[in-house]
C-alpha positions in Angstrom: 16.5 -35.5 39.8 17.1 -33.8 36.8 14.3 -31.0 36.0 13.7 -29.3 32.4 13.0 -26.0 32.2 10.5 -24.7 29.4 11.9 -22.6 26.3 10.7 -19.1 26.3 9.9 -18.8 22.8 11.0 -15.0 22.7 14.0 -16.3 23.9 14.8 -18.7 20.9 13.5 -16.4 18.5 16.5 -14.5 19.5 18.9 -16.6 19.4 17.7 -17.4 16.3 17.9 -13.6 14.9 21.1 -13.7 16.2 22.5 -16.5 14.6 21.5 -15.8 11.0 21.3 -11.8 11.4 25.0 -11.1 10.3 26.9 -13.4 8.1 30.3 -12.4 8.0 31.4 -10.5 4.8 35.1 -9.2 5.3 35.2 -5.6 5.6 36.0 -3.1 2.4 38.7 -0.5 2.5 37.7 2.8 2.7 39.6 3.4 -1.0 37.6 0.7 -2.1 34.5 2.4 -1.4 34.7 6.0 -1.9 33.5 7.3 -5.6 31.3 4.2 -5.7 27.5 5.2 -5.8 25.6 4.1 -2.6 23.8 0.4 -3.2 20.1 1.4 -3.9 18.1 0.3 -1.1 14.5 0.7 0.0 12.7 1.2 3.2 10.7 2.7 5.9 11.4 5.4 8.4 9.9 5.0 11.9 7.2 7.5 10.8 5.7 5.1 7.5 7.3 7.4 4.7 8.9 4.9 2.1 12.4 5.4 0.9 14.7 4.4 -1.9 18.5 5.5 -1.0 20.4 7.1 -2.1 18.0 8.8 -5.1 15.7 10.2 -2.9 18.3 11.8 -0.8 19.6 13.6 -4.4 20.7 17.3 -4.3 22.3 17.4 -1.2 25.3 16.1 1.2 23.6 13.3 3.7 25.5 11.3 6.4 24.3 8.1 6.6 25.1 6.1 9.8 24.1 2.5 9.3 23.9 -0.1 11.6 23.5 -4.2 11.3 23.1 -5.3 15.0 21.4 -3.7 17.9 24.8 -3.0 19.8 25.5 -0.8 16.6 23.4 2.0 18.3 26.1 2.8 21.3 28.5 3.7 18.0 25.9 5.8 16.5 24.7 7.4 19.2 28.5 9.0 19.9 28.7 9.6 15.9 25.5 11.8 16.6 26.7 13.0 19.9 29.6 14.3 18.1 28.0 15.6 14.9 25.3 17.7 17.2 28.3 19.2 18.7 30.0 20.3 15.6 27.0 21.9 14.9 26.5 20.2 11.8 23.8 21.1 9.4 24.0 18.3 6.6 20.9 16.3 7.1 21.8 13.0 8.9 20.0 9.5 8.9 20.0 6.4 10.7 19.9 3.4 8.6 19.6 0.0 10.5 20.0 -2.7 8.0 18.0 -5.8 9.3 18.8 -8.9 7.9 18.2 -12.9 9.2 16.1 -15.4 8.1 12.6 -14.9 10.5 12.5 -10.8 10.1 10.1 -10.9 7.8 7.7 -12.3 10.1 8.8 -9.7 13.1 9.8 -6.3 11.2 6.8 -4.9 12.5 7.3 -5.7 15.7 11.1 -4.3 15.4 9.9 -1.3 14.3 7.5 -0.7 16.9 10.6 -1.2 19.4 12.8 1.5 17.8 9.7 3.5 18.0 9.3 2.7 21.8 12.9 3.9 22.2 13.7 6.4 19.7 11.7 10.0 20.2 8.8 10.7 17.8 10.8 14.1 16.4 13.4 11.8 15.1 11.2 9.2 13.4 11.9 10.2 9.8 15.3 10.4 9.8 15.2 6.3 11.2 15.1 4.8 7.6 14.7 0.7 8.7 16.1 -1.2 5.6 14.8 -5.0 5.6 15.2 -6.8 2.1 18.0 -5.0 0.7 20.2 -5.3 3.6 22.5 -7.7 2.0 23.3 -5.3 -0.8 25.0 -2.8 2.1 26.0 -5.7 4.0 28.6 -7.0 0.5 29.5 -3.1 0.2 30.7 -2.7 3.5 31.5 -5.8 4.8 29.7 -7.1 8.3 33.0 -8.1 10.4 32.8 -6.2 13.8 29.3 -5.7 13.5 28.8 -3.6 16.3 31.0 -0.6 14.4 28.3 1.7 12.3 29.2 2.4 9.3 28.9 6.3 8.5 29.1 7.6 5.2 28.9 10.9 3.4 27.1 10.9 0.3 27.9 13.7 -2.4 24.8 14.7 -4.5 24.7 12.6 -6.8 24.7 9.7 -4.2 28.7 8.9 -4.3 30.2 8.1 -1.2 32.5 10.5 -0.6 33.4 9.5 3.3 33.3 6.2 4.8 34.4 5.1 8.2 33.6 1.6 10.2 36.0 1.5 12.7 34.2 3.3 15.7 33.9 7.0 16.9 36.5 9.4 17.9 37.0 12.8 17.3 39.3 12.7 14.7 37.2 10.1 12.6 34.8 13.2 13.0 36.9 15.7 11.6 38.1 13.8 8.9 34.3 13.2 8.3 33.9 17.2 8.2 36.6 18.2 5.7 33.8 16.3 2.9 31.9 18.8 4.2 31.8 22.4 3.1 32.7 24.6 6.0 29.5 27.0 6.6 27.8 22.9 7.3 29.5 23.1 10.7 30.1 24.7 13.9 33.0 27.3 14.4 34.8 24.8 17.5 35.5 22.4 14.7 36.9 24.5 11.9 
C-alpha cells in the first residue's frame, strides 16, 4: 500500500524560489564591464534606510559584493574575511539581488532572515535589492550563481574592478591596486 505524504508548503515555496530565482544570463568579461557606470538600482538595507546605487554612494570608492542566491554568502563572506584583513578602509556593501517570481509576496520575510543571521552593526551596509535585480543580473551575467560578484566603484559610480569568479588572495590584491594605497593595511602593500 502506497501512502502520500503531505506537501509542506514552505517546502514548495522553495523550490519554487529556486526555480525561477536565477535565469541564466551568460557571464560578462571583466573588460566588458569596467568604465561602464554601475546599473541604478534601488533598495533597502537591513536597517529600513532606502537606497539608490550607485548615486548615493557618490564621492567615494565603494566595494560592492553582490550576491543572487543564498550559497553566494560562503563567497562573500571570504571576500570580507579577506578585505578585513587587508585592513581596508573603503566602505564596503553587501548587495543581495533577489529576484523570482513570488518575492514580492516574501521580501519581508527574507529580510527578517538576513536580519536573524546577520549582526545588527552591520545592518546598513546589507543593501537588499528586489525589483531591480534583473538590471545587475544582464550586467553581470547569473552563470555560476553561487560566485559574488565584487566590484569597485570610482566616484562617479564607474566600475573600476570587477571579479565573479570566487575569492583568493590574488583576486584580492588585484582588487587593492583600484585602490589608493593609504585605503589598506601595510601586509598587503
Amino acid at each position: 500500500m502506497s501512502k502520500i505524504l503531505p506537501i509542506n508548503p514552505l517546502a514548495l515555496i522553495s523550490v519554487c524560489l529556486f526555480l525561477f530565482s536565477c535565469s541564466r544570463v551568460p557571464n560578462k568579461s571583466p573588460e566588458s564591464i569596467l568604465g561602464k557606470p554601475f546599473p541604478i538600482l534601488k533598495g533597502k538595507s537591513l536597517s529600513q534606510k532606502k537606497w539608490t546605487l550607485p548615486s548615493d554612494l557618490k564621492g567615494q570608492k565603494t566595494i560592492l559584493l553582490t550576491g543572487y542566491v543564498q550559497g553566494a554568502q560562503f563567497d562573500i563572506d571570504r571576500w570580507l574575511i579577506g578585505l578585513s584583513m587587508a585592513k581596508v578602509k573603503t566602505p564596503v556593501f553587501e548587495v543581495p539581488a533577489v529576484k523570482g517570481f513570488f518575492i514580492g509576496l516574501f521580501k519581508e520575510r527574507l529580510d527578517q532572515s538576513m536580519r536573524n543571521g546577520i549582526p545588527s552593526e552591520i545592518w546598513k551596509a546589507v543593501v537588499t535589492v528586489y525589483g531591480d535585480s534583473e538590471k545587475l543580473i544582464n550586467f553581470t551575467g547569473s552563470q555560476k550563481p553561487r560566485n559574488s560578484r565584487v566590484f569597485v566603484l570610482d566616484k562617479n559610480g564607474k566600475v573600476i574592478y570587477f571579479h565573479d569568479r570566487g575569492f583568493s588572495v590574488n583576486n584580492l590584491q588585484r582588487l587593492l591596486k583600484a585602490l589608493p594605497p593609504k585605503d589598506y593595511g601595510a601586509c598587503f602593500k
